[in-house]
N, C-alpha and C positions, 0 to 999 in steps of 0.2 A: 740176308742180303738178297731178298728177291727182286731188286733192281740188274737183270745182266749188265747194261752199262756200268752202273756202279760197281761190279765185280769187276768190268773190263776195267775199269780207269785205276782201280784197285792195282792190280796186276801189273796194267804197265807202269804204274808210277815205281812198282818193286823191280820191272825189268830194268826202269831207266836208272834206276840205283844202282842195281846188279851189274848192270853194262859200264856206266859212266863210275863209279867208284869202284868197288871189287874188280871190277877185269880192268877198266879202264887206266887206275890207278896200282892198279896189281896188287890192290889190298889183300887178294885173295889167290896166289899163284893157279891153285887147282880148280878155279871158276871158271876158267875159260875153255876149257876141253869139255866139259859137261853140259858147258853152255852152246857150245857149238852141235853136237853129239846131238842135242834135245833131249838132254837125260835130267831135265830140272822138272819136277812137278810143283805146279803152283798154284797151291788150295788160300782161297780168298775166304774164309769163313766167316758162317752168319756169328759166331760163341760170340754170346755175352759174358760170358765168365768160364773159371777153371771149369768147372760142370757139362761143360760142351765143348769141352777141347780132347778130339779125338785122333788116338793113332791108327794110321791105314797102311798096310800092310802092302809093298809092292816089293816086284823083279828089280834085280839091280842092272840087270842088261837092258833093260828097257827104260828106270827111272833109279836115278844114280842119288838123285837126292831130294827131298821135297820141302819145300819154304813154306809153311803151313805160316799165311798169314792172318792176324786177327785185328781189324780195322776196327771193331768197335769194344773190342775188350782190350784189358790190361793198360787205359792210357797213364795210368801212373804207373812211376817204373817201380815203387814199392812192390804194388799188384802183381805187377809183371813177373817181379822176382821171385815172390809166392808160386806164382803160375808154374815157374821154369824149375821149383823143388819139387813140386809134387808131382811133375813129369818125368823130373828125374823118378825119384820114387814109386812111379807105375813103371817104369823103363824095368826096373829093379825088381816088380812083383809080378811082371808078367815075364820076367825071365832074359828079356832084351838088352840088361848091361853088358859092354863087352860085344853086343851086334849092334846096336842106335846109339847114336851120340846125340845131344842137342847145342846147338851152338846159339846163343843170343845174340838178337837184332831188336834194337827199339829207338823210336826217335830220341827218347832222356834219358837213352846207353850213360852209365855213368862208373867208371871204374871205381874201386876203393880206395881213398888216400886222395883222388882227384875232384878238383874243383867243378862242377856243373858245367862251367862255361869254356876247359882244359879242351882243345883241337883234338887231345891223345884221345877222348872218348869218340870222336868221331869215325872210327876205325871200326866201330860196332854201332853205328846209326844209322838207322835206315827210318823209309816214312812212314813204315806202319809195325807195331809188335810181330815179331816175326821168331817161330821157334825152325830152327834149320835144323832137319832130321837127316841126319847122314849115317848111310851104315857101315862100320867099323872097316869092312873091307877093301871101301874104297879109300878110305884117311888112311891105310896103312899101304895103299896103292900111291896112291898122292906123294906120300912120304919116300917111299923109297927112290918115283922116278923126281925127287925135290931133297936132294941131300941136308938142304941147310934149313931145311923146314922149322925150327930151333931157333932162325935168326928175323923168321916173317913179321913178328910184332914190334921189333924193336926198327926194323927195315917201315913197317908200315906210321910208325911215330915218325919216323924221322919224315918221310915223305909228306904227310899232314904237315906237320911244324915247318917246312919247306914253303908249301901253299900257302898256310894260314887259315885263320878264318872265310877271307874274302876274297882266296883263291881257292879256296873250296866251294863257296857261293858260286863261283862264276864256270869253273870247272860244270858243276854241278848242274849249270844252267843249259848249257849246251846240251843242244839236243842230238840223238844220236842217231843216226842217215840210217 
């Protein structure tokens, strides 16, 4: 991506998700303090593939979680899937299980058991493949000051199924001041 524009628009189009869905929608209870804080890092990478999808090492006081997103790789969510094992798997062989978590974001999120076109997957869609690096200390930070932490998925279905399709659309559209 040696277009900076193309990074830029990259980037915002992931804030305006992050803003307008995840905080806006509370998909995400713990996204708004780190969002405000400026403790989100957000890597627009050039990878065309799992081969060039790198972890980078930062302070948690400084960058609390980073959206490593990949606009030209993994557009099938097959791929992507692959992508998000063998990341676990380097998590696991460079020692970082138990410190890094990855959490999955992709436009064709599709849970197991649900249908392609099921609202419930939109809870985990975002506009571009996106592996969300969080390190363990802060999700057990999150968790403690969010006792019902347990209850966020089934709270975040029910909110989608609320909206709909075309109150998500429109939700969505709204741009954020």
């Amino acid at each position: 991506m040696n277009d900076s524009s193309n990074r830029d628009e990259v980037i915002a189009a992931t804030q305006h998700w992050l803003t307008r869905a995840l905080i806006g929608l509370n998909l995400c209870p713990f996204a708004k303090s780190v969002h405000v804080k400026g403790q989100i890092r957000y890597v627009a990478s050039e990878a065309r593939g799992v081969d060039d999808v790198l972890l980078q090492d930062s302070d948690p006081e400084q960058i609390d979680t980073t959206l490593y997103i990949t606009p030209h790789a993994f557009a099938d969510f097959a791929d992507y899937n692959d992508a998000l094992f063998f990341a676990d798997c380097l998590l696991n062989d460079l020692g970082l299980a138990g410190e890094i978590q990855i959490a999955s974001f992709h436009p064709q999120y599709q849970f197991e058991g649900s249908e392609p076109d099921d609202i419930d997957n939109y809870t985990n869609r975002a506009p571009f493949p996106i592996f969300h690096l969080i390190c363990e200390a802060s999700i057990d930070r999150a968790v403690a000051a969010f006792p019902d932490a347990a209850d966020i998925y089934e709270r975040n279905i029910e909110t989608l199924r609320r909206l709909g399709h075309e109150g998500f659309k429109a939700w969505m559209a709204k741009r954020v001041s």
